[in-house]
C-alpha positions in Angstrom: -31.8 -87.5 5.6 -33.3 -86.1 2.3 -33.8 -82.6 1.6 -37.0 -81.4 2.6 -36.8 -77.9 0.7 -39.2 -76.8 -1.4 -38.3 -76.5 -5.6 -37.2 -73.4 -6.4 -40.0 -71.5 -8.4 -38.7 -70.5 -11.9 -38.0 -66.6 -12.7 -38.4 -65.4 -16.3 -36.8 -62.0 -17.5 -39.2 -60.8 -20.4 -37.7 -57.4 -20.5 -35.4 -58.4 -23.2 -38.0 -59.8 -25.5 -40.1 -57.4 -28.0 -43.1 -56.4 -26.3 -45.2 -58.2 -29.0 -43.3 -61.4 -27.5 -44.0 -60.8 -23.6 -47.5 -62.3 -23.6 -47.0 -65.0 -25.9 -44.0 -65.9 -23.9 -46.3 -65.8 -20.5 -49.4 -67.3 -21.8 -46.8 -70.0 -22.9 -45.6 -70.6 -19.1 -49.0 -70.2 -18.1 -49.9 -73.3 -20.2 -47.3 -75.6 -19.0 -48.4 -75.0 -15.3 -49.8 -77.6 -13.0 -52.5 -77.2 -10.6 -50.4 -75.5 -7.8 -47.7 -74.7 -9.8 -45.6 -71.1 -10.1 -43.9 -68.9 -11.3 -42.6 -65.6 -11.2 -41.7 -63.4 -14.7 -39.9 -59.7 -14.7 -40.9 -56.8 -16.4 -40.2 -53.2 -17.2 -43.8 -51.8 -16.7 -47.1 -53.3 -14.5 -48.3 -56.4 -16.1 -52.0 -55.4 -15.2 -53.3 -55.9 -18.6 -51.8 -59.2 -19.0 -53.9 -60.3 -15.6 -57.3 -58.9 -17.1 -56.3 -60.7 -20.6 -55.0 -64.3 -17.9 -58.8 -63.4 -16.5 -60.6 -63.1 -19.5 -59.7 -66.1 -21.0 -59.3 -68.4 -17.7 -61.4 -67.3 -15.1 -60.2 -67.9 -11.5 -57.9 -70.2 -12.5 -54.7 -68.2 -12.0 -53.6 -66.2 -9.2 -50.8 -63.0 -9.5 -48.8 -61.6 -6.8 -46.8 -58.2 -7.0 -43.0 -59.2 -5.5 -41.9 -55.9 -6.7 -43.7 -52.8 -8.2 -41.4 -50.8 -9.9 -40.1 -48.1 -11.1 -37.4 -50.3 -13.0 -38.5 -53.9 -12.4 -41.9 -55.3 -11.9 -41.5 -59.0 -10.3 -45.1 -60.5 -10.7 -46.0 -64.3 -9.2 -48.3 -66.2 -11.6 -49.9 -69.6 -9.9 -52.4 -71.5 -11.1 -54.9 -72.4 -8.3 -55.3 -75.9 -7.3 -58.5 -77.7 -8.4 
């Protein structure tokens, strides 16, 4: 019988990067996602701005999802909407 799980979405801890790093690192995930595709990234403080910068350059294209808000982590969802 084969496995009828879905994939496991990918989880990316940014908190160890340089803060200069963090959006280059998610605008590079960002780029590599399909239509439908996801995934979720970690941080140390709410990624709000890097939504409104995800907006500003592709508009409703991407959705974000708040797994956790804090006070130590921040575990944000990142899809990119289907077509």
């Amino acid at each position: 019988m084969p496995d009828s799980q879905p994939a496991a979405i990918p989880e990316v801890d940014i908190r160890s990067l340089i803060p200069m790093q963090r959006h280059a690192r998610i605008f590079e995930l960002v780029g590599n996602l399909q239509p439908g595709g996801s995934f979720v990234f970690v941080n140390d403080h709410d990624p709000m701005p890097l939504y409104y910068q995800l907006e500003a350059e592709h508009p409703k294209q991407f959705s974000l999802t708040y797994l956790e808000s804090g006070p130590v982590a921040w575990r944000v969802k990142i899809g990119r909407l289907p077509q």
